[in-house]
C-alpha positions as CSV (number, residue, x, y, z in Angstrom):
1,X,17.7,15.2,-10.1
2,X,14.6,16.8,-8.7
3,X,12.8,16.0,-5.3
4,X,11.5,12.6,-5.6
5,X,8.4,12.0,-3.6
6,X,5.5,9.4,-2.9
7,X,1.8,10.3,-3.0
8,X,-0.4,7.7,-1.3
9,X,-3.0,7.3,-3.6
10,X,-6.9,8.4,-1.8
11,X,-8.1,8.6,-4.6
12,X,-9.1,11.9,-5.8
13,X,-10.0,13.4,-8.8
14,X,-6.4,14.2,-9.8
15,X,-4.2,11.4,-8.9
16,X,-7.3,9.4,-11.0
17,X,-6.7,11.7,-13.8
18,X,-2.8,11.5,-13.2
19,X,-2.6,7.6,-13.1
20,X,-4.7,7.6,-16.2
21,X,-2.5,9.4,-18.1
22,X,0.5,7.4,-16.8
23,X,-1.3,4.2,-17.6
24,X,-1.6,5.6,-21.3
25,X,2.2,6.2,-21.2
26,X,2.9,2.8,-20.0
27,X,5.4,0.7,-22.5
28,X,5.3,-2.6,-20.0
29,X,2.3,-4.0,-18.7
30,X,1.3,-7.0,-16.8
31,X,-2.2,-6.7,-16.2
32,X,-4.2,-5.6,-19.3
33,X,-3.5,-5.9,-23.0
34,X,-5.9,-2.9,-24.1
35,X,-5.8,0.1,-21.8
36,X,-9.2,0.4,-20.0
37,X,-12.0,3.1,-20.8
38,X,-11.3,6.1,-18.9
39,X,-14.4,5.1,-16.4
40,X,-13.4,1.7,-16.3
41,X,-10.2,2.5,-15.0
42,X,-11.8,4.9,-12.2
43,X,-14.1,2.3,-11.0
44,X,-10.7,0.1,-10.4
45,X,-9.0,3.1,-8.6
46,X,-12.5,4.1,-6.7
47,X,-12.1,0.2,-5.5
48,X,-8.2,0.8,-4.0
49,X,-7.5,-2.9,-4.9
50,X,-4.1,-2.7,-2.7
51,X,-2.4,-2.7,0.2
52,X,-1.0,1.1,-0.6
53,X,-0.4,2.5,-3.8
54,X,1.3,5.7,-4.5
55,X,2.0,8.0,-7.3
56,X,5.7,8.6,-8.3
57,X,6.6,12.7,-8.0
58,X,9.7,14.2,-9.4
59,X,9.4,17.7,-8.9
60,X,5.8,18.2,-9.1
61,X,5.8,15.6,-12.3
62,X,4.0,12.2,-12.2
63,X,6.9,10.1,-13.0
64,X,5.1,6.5,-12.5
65,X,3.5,5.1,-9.6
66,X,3.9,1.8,-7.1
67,X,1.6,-0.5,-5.4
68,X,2.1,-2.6,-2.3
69,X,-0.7,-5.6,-3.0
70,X,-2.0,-7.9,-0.2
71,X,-0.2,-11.1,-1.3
72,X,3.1,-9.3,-0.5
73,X,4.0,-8.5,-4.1
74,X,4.7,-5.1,-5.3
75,X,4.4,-3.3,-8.8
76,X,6.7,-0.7,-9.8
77,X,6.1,1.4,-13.3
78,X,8.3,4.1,-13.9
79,X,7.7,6.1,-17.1
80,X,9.7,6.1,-19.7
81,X,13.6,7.1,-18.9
82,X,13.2,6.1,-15.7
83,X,16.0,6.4,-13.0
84,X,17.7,3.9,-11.3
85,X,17.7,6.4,-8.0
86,X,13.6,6.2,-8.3
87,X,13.8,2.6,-8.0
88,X,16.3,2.0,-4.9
89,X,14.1,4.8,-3.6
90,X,11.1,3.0,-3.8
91,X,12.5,-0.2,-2.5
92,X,13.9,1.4,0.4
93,X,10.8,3.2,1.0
94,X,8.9,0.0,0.8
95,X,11.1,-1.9,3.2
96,X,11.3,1.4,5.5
97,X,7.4,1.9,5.6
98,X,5.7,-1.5,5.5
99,X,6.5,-5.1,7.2
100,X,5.7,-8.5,4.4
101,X,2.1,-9.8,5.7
102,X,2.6,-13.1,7.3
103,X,3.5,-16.0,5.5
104,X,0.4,-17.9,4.2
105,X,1.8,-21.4,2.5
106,X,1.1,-21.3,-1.7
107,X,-0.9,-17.8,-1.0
108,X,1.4,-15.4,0.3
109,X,5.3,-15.5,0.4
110,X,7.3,-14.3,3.1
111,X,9.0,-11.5,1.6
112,X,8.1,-8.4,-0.8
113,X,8.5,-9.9,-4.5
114,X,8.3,-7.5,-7.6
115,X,6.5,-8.3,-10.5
116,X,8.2,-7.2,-13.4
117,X,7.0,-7.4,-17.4
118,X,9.6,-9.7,-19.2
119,X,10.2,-6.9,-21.7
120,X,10.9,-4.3,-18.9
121,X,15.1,-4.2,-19.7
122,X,15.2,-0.9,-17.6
123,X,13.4,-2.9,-14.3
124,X,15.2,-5.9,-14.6
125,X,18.8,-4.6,-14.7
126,X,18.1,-2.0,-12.2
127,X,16.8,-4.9,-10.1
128,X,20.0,-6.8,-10.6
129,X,22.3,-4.2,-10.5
130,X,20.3,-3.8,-6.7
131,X,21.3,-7.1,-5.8
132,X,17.6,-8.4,-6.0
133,X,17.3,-11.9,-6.2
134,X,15.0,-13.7,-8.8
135,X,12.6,-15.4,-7.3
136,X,10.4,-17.5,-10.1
137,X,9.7,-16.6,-13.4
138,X,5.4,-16.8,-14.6
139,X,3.5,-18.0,-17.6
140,X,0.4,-17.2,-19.2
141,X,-2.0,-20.0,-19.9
142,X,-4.0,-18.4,-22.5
């Protein structure tokens, strides 16, 4: 496999274009049924909602991205055939580069949790096959 390496998002013009087009590419999702207008989704970028976020190279391919949010959780999107080696990478990265923001009691946890889509089969068994524990599964009250 290729060089894997982490961009931290800015933004710029690029990594907004580049997360664009991996947001269009995107099978799971968690946050948005109907993929946001192309200005839409700049405004949320321009607004760097998260702790760190950072685009997923392989070579000198976008290959998904990963966000670090303020509540301690992380999301991971890998596009389609993703690799299991991304995945460890990103976790150790994580672990490697950033400490969990203290505990604040039903706000923030302890520890990093991942959010993963419930469809997401690739995430979940590379997850468990990582040894990550489950830590609760969410509804939607819609």
């Amino acid at each position: 496999m290729p060089d894997i390496r982490f961009e931290k998002i800015i933004p710029t013009k690029a990594q907004i274009v580049a997360l664009y087009d991996l947001l269009n590419e995107r099978e799971h999702t968690i946050s948005h049924k109907v993929v946001p207008s192309f200005e839409d989704h700049a405004q949320f970028v321009n607004t760097n909602p998260y702790r760190a976020w950072y685009l997923i190279l392989v070579g000198d391919n976008a290959a998904g991205t990963f966000y670090v949010s303020n509540e301690n959780t992380v999301g991971i999107n890998v596009a389609l055939n993703g690799d299991e080696t991304i995945v460890s990478k990103i976790c150790s990265y994580i672990l490697a580069e950033y400490a969990p923001l203290p505990e604040i009691k039903s706000v923030r946890g302890p520890a990093f949790a991942i959010n993963v889509a419930p469809d997401n089969a690739f995430l979940i068994s590379t997850l468990e096959r990582l040894n990550k524990k489950v830590l609760q599964i969410s509804y939607s009250l819609e």
